[in-house]
Every structure is written in structure tokens, then in C-alpha cells.
TORDO-594311 format. One line per 2 residues: their letters; for each residue x, y, z of N, C-alpha, C. Coordinates in pm, whole numbers, padded with zeros to 5 digits, m for minus. Example, Ala and Ser with C-alpha at 12.3 -4.5 7.8 and 13.67 -1.06 7.14 Angstrom:
2
as> 01319/m00569/00780/01230/m00450/00780/01320/m00330/00780 ~ 01285/m00225/00708/01367/m00106/00714/01290/00003/00787 $
***
This chain:
284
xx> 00084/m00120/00000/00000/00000/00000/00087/00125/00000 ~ 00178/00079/00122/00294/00231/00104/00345/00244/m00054 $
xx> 00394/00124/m00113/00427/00160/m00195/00390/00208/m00364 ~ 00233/00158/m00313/00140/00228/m00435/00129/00364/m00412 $
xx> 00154/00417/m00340/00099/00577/m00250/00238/00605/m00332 ~ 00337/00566/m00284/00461/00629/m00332/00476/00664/m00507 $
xx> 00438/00549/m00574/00440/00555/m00676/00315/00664/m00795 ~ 00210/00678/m00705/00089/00787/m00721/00142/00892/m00681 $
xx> 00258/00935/m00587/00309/01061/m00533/00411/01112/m00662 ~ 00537/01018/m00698/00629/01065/m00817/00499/01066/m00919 $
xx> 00418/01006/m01002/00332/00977/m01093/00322/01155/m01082 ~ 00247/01216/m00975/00188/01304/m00978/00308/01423/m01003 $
xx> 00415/01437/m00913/00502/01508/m00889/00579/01519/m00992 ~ 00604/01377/m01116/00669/01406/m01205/00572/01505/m01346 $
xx> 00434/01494/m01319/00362/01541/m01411/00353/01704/m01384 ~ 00350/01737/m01251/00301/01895/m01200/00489/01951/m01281 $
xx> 00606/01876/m01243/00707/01929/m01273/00724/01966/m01433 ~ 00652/01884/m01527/00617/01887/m01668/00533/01961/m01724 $
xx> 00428/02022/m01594/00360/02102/m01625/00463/02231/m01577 ~ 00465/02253/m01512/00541/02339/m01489/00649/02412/m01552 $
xx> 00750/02307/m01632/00855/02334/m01723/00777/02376/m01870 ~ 00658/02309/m01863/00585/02366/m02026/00547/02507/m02011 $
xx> 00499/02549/m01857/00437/02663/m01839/00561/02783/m01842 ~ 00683/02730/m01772/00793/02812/m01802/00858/02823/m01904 $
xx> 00838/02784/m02011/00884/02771/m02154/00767/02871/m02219 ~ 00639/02822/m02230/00555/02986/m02271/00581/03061/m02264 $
xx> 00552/03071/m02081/00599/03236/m02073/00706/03301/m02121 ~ 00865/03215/m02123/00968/03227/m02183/01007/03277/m02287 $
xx> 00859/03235/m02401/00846/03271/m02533/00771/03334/m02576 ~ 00697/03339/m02480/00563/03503/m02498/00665/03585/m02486 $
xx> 00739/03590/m02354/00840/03722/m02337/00915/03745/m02439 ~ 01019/03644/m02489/01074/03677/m02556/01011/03727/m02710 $
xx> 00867/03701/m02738/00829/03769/m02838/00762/03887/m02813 ~ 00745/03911/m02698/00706/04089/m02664/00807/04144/m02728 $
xx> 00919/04069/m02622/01068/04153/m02655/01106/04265/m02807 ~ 01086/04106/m02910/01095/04103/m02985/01018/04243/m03087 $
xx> 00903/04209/m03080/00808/04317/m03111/00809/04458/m03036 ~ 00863/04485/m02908/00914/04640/m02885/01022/04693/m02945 $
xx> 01160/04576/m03013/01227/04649/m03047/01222/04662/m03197 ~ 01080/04584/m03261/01088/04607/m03425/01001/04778/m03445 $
xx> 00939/04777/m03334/00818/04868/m03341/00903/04976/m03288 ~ 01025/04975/m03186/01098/05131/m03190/01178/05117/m03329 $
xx> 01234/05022/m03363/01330/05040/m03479/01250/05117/m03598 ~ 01114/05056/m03613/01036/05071/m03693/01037/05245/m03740 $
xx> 00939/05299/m03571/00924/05471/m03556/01025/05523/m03567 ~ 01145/05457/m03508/01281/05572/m03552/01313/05604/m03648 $
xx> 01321/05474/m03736/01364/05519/m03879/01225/05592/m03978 ~ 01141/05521/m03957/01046/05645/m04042/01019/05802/m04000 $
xx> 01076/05841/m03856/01057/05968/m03815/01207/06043/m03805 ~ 01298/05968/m03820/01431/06014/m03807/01450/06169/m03898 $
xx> 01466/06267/m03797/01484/06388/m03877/01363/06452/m03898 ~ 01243/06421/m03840/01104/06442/m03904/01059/06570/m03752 $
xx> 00998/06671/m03820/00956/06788/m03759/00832/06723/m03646 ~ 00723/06647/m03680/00612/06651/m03619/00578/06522/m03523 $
xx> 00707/06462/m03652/00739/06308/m03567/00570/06179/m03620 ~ 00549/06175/m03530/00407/06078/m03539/00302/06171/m03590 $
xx> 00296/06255/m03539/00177/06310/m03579/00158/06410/m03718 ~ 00256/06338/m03804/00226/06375/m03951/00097/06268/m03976 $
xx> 00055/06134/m03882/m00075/06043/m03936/m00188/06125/m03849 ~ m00168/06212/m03784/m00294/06282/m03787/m00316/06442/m03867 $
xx> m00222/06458/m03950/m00204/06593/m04043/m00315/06561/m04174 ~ m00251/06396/m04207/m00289/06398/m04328/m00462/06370/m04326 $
xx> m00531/06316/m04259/m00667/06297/m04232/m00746/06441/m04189 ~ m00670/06551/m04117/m00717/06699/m04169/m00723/06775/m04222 $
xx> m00670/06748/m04314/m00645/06765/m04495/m00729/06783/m04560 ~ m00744/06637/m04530/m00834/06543/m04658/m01005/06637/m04550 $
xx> m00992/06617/m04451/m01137/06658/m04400/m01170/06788/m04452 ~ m01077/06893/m04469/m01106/06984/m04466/m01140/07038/m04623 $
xx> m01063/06972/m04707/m01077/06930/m04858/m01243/06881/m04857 ~ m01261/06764/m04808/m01428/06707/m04820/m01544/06815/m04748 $
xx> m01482/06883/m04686/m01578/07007/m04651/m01583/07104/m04721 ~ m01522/07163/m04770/m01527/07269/m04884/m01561/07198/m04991 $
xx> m01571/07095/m05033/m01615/07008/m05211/m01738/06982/m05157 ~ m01770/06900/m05016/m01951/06840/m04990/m01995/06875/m04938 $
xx> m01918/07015/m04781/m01995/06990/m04655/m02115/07071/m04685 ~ m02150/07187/m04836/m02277/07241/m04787/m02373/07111/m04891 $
xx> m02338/07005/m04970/m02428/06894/m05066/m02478/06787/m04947 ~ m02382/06781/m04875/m02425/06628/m04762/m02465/06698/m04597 $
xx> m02417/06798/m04571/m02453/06818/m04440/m02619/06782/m04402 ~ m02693/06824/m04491/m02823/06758/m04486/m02859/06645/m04435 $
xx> m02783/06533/m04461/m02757/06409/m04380/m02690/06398/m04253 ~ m02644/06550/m04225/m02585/06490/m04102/m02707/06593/m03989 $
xx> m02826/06592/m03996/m02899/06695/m03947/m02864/06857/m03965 ~ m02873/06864/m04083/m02813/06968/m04174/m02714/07069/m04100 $
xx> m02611/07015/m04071/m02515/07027/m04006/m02384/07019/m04091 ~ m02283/07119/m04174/m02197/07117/m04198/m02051/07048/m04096 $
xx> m02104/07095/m03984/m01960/07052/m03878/m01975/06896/m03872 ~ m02129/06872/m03838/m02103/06714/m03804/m02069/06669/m03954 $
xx> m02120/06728/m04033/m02054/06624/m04126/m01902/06643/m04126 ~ m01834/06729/m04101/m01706/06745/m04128/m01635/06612/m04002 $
xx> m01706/06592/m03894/m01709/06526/m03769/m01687/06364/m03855 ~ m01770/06378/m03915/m01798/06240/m04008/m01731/06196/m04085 $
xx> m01665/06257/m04173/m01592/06240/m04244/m01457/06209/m04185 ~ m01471/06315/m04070/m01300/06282/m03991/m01245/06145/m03945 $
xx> m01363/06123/m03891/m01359/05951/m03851/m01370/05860/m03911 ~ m01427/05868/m04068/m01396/05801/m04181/m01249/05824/m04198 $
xx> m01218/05876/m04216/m01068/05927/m04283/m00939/05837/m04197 ~ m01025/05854/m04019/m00900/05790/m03973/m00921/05691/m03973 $
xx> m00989/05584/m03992/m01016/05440/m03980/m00963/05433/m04158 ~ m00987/05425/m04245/m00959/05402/m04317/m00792/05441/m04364 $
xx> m00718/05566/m04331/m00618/05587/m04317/m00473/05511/m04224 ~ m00566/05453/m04123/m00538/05380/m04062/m00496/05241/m04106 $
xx> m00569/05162/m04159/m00612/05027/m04220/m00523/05028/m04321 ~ m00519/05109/m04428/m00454/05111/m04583/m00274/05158/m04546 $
xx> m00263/05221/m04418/m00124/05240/m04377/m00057/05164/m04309 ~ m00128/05081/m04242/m00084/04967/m04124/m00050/04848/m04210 $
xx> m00153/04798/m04293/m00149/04691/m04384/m00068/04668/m04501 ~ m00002/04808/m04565/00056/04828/m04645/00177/04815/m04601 $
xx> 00247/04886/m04481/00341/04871/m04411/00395/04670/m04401 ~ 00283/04600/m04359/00309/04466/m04296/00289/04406/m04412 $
xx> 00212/04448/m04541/00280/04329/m04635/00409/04309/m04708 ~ 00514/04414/m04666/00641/04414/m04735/00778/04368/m04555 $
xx> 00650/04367/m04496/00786/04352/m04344/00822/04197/m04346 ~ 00767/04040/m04382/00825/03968/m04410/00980/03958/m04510 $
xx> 00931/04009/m04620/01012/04015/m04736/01153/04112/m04701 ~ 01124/04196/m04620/01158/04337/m04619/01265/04274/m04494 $
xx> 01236/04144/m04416/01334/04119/m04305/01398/03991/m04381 ~ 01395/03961/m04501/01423/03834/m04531/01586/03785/m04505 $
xx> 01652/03871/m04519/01808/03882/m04494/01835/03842/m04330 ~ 01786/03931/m04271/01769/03885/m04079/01753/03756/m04073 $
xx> 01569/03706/m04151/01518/03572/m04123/01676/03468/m04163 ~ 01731/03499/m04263/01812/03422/m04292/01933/03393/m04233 $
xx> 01958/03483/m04165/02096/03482/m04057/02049/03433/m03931 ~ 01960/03515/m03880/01902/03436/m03735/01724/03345/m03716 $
xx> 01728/03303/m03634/01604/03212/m03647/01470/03316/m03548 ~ 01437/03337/m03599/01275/03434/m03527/01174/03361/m03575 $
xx> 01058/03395/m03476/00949/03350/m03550/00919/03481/m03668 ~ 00840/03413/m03745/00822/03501/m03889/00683/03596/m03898 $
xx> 00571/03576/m03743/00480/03620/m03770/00517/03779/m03659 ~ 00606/03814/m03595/00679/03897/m03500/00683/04041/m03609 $
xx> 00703/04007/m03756/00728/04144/m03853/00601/04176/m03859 ~ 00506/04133/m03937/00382/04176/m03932/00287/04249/m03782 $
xx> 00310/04170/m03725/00240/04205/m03599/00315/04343/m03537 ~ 00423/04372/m03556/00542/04510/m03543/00486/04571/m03569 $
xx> 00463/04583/m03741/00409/04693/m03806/00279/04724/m03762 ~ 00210/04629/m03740/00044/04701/m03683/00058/04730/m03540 $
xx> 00143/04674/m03456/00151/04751/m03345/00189/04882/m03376 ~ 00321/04945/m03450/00413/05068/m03429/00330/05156/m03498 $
xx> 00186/05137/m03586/00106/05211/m03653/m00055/05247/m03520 ~ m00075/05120/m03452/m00167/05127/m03337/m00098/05299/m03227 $
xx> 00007/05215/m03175/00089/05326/m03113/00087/05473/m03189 ~ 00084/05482/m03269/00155/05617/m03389/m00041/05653/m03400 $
xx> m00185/05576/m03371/m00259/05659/m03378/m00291/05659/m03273 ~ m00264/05574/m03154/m00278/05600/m02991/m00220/05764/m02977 $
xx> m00113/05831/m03023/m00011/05924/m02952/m00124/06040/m03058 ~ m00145/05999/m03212/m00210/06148/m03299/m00293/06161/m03305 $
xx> m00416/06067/m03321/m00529/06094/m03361/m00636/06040/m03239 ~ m00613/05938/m03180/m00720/05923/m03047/m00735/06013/m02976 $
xx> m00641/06110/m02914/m00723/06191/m02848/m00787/06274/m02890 ~ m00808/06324/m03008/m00852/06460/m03098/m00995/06315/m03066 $
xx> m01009/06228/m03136/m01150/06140/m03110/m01201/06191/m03051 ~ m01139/06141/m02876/m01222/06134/m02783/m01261/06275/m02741 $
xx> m01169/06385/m02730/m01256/06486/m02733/m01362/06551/m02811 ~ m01361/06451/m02885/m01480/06499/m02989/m01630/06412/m02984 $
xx> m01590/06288/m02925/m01646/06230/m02863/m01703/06292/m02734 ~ m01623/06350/m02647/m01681/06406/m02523/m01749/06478/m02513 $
xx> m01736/06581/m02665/m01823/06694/m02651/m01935/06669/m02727 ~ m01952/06605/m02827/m02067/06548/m02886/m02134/06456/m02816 $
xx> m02106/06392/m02758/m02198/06257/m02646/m02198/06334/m02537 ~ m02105/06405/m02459/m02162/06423/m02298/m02151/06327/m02224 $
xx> m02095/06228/m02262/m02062/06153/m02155/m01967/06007/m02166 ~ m01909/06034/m02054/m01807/05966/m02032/m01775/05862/m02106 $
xx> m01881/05721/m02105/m01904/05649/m02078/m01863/05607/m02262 ~ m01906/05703/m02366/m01890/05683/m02499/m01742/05717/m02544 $
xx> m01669/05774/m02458/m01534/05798/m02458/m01442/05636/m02460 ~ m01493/05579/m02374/m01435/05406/m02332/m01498/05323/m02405 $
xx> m01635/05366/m02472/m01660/05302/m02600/m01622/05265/m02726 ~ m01517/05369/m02724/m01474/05406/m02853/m01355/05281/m02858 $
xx> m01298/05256/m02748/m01195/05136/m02744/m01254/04999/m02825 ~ m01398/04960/m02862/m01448/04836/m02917/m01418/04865/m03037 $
xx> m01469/04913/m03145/m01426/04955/m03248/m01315/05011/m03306 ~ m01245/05029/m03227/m01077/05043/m03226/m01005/04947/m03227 $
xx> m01087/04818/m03106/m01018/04701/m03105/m01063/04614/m03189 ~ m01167/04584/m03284/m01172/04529/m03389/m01132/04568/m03531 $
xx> m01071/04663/m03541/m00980/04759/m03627/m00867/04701/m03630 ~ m00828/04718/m03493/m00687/04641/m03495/m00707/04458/m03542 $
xx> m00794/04445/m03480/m00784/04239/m03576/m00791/04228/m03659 ~ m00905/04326/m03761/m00898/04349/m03918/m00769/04407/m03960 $
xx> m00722/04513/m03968/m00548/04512/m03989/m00441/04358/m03950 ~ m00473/04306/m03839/m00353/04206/m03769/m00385/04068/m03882 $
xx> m00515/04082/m03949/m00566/03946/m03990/m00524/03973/m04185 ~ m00558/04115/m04233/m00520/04120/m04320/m00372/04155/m04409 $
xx> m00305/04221/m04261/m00145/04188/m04287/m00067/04028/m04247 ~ m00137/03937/m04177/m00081/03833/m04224/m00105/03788/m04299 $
xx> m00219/03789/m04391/m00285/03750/m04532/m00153/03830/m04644 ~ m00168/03964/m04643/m00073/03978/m04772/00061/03972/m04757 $
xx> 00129/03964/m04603/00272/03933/m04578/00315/03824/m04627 ~ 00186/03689/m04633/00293/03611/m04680/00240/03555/m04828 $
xx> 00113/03647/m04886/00115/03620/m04999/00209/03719/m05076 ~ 00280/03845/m05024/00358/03907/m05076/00522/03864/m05137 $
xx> 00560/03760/m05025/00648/03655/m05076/00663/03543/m05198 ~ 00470/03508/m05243/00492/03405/m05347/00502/03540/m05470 $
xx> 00415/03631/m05450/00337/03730/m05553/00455/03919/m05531 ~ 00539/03867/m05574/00591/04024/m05601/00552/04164/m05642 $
xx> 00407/04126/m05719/00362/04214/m05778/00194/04278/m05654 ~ 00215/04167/m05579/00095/04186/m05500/00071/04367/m05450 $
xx> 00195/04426/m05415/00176/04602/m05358/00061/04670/m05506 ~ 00052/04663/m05633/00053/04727/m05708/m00177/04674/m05665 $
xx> m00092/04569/m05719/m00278/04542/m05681/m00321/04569/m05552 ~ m00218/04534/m05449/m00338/04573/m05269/m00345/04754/m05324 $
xx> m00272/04818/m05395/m00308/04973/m05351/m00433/05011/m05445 ~ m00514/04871/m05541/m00632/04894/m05559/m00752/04850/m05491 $
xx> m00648/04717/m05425/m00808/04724/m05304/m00783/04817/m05205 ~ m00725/04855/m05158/m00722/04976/m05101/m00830/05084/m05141 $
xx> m00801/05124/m05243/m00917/05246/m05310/m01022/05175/m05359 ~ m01075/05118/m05383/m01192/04984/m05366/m01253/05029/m05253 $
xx> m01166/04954/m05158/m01242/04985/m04972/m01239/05145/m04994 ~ m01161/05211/m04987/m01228/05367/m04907/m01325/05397/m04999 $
xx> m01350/05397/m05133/m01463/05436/m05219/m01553/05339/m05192 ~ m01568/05239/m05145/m01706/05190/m05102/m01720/05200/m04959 $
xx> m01660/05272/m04895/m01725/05288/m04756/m01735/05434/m04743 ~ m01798/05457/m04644/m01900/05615/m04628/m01798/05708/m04544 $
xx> m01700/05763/m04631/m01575/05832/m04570/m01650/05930/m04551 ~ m01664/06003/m04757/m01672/06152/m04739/m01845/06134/m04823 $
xx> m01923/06069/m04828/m02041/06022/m04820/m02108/05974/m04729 ~ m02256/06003/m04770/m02347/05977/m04610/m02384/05803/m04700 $
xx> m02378/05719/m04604/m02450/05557/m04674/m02568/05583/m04709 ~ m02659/05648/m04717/m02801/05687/m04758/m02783/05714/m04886 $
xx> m02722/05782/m04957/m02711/05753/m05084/m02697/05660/m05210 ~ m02633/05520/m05119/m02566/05467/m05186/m02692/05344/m05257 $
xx> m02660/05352/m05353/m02821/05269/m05431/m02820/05125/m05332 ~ m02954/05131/m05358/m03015/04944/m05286/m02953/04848/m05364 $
xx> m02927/04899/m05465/m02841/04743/m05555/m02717/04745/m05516 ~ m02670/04842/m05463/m02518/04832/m05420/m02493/04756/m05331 $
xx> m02541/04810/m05218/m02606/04815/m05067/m02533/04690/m05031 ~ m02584/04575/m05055/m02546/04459/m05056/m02425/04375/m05087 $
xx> m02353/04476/m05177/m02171/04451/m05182/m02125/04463/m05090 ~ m02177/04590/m05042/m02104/04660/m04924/m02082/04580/m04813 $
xx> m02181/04487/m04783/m02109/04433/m04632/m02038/04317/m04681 ~ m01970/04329/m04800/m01815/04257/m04749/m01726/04334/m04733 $
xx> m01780/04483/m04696/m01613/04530/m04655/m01655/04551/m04476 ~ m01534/04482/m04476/m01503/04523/m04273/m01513/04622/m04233 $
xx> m01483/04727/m04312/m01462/04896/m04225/m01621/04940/m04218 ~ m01680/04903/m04321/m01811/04972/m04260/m01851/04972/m04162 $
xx> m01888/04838/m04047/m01935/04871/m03927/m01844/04897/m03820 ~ m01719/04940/m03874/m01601/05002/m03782/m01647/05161/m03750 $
xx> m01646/05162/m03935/m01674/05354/m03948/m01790/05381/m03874 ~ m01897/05332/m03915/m02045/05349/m03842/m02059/05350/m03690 $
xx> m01987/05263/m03662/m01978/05200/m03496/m01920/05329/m03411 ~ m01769/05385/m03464/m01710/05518/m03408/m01822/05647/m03439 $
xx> m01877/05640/m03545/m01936/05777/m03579/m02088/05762/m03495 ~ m02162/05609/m03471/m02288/05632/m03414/m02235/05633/m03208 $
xx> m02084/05617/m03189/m02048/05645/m03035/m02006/05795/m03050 ~ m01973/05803/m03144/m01892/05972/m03124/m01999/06064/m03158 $
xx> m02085/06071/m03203/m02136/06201/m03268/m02331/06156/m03225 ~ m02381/06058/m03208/m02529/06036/m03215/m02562/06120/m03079 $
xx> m02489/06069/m02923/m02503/06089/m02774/m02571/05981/m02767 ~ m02602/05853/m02804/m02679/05768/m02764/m02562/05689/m02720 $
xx> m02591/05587/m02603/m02531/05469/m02607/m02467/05398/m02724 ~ m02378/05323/m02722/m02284/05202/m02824/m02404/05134/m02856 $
xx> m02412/05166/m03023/m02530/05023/m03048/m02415/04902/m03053 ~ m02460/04783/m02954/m02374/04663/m02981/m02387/04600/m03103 $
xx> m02480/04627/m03173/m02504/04532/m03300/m02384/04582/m03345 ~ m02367/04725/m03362/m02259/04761/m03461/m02130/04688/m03437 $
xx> m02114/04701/m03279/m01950/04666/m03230/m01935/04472/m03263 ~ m02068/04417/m03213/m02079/04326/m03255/m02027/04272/m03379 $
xx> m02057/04341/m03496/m02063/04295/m03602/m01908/04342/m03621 ~ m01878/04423/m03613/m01709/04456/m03593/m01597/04362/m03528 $
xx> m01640/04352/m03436/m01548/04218/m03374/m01590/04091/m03429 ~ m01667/04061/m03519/m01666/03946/m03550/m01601/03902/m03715 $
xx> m01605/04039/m03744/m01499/04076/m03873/m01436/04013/m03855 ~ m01347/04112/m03784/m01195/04090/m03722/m01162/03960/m03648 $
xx> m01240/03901/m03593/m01222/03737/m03526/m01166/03671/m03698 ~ m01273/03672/m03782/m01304/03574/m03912/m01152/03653/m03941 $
xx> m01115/03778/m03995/m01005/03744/m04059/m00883/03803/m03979 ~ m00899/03739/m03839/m00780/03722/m03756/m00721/03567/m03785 $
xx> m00856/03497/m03787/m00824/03356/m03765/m00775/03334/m03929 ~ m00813/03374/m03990/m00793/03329/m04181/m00651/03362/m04221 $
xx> m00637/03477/m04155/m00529/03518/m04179/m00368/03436/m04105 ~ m00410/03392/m04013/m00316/03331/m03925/m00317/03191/m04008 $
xx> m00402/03142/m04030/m00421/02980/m04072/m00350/02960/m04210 ~ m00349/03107/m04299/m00318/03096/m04382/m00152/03138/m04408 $
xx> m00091/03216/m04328/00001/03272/m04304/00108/03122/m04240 ~ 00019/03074/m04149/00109/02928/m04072/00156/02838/m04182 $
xx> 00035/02828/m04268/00029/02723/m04298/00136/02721/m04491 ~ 00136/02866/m04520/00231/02919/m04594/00400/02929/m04593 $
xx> 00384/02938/m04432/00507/02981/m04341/00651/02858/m04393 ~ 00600/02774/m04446/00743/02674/m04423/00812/02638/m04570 $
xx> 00754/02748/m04667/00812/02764/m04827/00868/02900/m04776 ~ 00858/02985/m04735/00881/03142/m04697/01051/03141/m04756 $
xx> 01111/03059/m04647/01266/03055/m04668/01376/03033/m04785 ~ 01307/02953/m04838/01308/02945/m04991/01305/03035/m05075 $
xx> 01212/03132/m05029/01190/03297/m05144/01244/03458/m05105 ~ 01338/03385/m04984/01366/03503/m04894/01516/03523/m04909 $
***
């Protein structure tokens, strides 16, 4: 009996120690891929701002530009839609501008950061999905520091309350999975397909001309209508503009339907990126 007890005691003790060494090996390698990803994402900002007057916040220059351009060409044709309101529409458009500015800069960035590290990959051993995920972090960061807070105060003063300010984080965070899901999609189809930049910079203008930047969606014909929800940004754009500018509560349908984008091509993108991943070296 003692010695069945004994043998149920190592049984157990050798398994908790196996668990244990697996659990210290994760963490080991989570860390070391944080690591990893803070120093692609400073390397990243330094060199694109090196010498640069405004630094980061040239990505919130160029979206008041363009707003202020779509207000003088539409704001007295569309303000009508926005409760004949020139400002909100200008409000509207702004938050079109940065979600979509956002998306087409982050993604563009991460489909050339595989290819673009292929020399590194080849000297040292990293994981390969650490470049992509860089770039949409060091672009997250770069609109955390320019353009979120101009949001939320615009948010604050159009809603009145608090509460749509911390809202604004859902639709931000399914922004980011739609970027994280569609830069591992063209990172590593950018490796078989060389020519892939020339075509993503037409789906690019594809997506912002079919989503309701510097247009109200009420216009857009009933036969269209129905293309439209295959693009992701729509209930991104809608979702920020009906928390920032309505004063009503977060409709969840919207955020809903946003995070579930971004789930579908978080996961597509990863499955497809893994499962791509072990020709990569070969073209690099």
C-alpha cells in the first residue's frame, strides 16, 4: 500500500514538474516575443521619423487635410444628412478618414515587413509572424499618440458623456484584428506574388470608395447596398461615428458585427500565413 501511494506521489510530482517546465517555456516565449516586437516597433518609428519635424503626428495631419478638402467640395451637398449640419458632417468624415487611413497604412506597411526582413530571417532564427504584428503595433501606437485623443474629445463633446469615450476602445479594437488578420494574409502572400503592392493599392481604393468616408450611406443605391457588407470597415466607421457624434449609447449590433470581422479574418489570416510559413525561406 505504502508503496502504491509512493508511486501515485512521483506519478503526480513528475507530471506537476512537466507542467510546470511547459508553463515556463511559454511564458519564456511570450516574453521573448514581446521583446521582440518592442524592439521592431521602436526600430520601426525611428527610422520612419528620423529627422522628421512633427514626428508621429504627420498620421494625424494627413486625415485633416483630406477633412477639410471634403468640406469645402460636400460639406454644404451632404450636411443635410448629417442633421443639416456642416460641422457634423465634417465630424464624419474625420472619422472616416482615420479608420480608413489607418487600415490602408498599417497593412501596407506589414505586407512588405516579411520580405523586407528576409536577410535577418536568414541569418538568425525568429518567428516570422513577430514582422507583421510590429508593423500594426508601431502604426496602433503612432494613432494612440495622434489621432485618439482629438476622437475622444470629440467624442466628449458630442456625447456628454463619459461612458462613450471608453466606447470608442471596441471599435478600435476590432480595427486592430482586421489590420492584424489582413497583414498576415498579404505578408505572406507578398512573398509568393511580387507584384501583390501594385494590386493591394487597388483594393485599397476599392475599400475607401465603397465605404461612407466623405459620403453619407443613404445615398448609396439598394443594388449596391449589398456589396457593401463585405467590406469590414463599414461597421467600424459606423460604430465610431454612431459612439462619437449620435449621444446615444454604443449600439452593440454595430460593435458586434465589428469584432466578429476581425475574429473571421484574424483567424484566416493566421491559418493561412502558418500554414504558408514553411516555403517562406526558400523565397527570402
Amino acid at each position: 500500500m505504502t508503496s502504491l501511494k509512493a508511486s501515485l506521489l512521483h506519478i503526480r510530482d513528475s507530471i506537476s514538474s512537466k507542467i510546470i517546465n511547459k508553463l515556463g517555456k511559454d511564458v519564456s516565449s511570450t516574453r521573448r516575443y514581446l521583446e521582440l516586437v518592442q524592439i521592431l516597433v521602436e526600430r520601426n518609428l525611428k527610422g520612419r521619423y528620423r529627422g522628421s519635424f512633427l514626428g508621429v503626428y504627420w498620421s494625424l495631419l494627413n486625415p485633416l487635410i483630406m477633412t477639410g478638402l471634403y468640406a469645402a467640395i460636400f460639406g454644404t451637398a451632404f450636411g443635410e444628412y448629417y442633421q443639416d449640419s456642416t460641422f457634423r458632417y465634417i465630424l464624419a468624415a474625420f472619422t472616416g478618414l482615420i479608420v480608413i487611413n489607418f487600415f490602408s497604412s498599417s497593412t501596407s506597411q506589414a505586407l512588405s515587413s516579411v520580405v523586407g526582413n528576409g536577410a535577418l530571417l536568414n541569418k538568425v532564427h525568429l518567428p516570422v509572424t513577430v514582422f507583421p504584428v510590429a508593423m500594426i503595433v508601431a502604426n496602433i501606437f503612432q494613432f494612440i499618440v495622434g489621432s485618439l485623443p482629438l476622437l475622444a474629445v470629440v467624442t466628449l463633446i458630442m456625447s456628454r458623456n463619459p461612458i462613450n469615450v471608453l466606447a470608442l476602445l471596441f471599435p478600435l479594437i476590432a480595427l486592430s484584428l482586421v489590420c492584424t488578420g489582413v497583414g498576415f494574409l498579404v505578408s505572406a502572400l507578398y512573398v509568393f506574388f511580387r507584384d501583390l503592392p501594385y494590386f493591394y493599392e487597388l483594393v485599397c481604393f476599392v475599400l475607401w470608395i465603397s465605404s461612407p468616408v466623405f459620403y453619407p450611406a443613404e445615398i448609396v443605391p439598394s443594388a449596391v447596398k449589398p456589396f457593401l457588407f463585405f467590406n469590414p470597415l463599414i461597421p467600424i466607421i459606423e460604430s465610431i461615428r454612431q459612439i462619437s457624434l449620435s449621444g446615444a449609447l454604443p449600439d452593440m449590433l454595430l460593435v458586434l458585427h465589428s469584432f466578429l470581422n476581425g475574429i473571421i479574418l484574424l483567424v484566416l489570416g493566421w491559418i493561412y500565413f502558418r500554414s504558408w510559413q514553411k516555403n517562406f525561406m526558400d523565397l527570402l
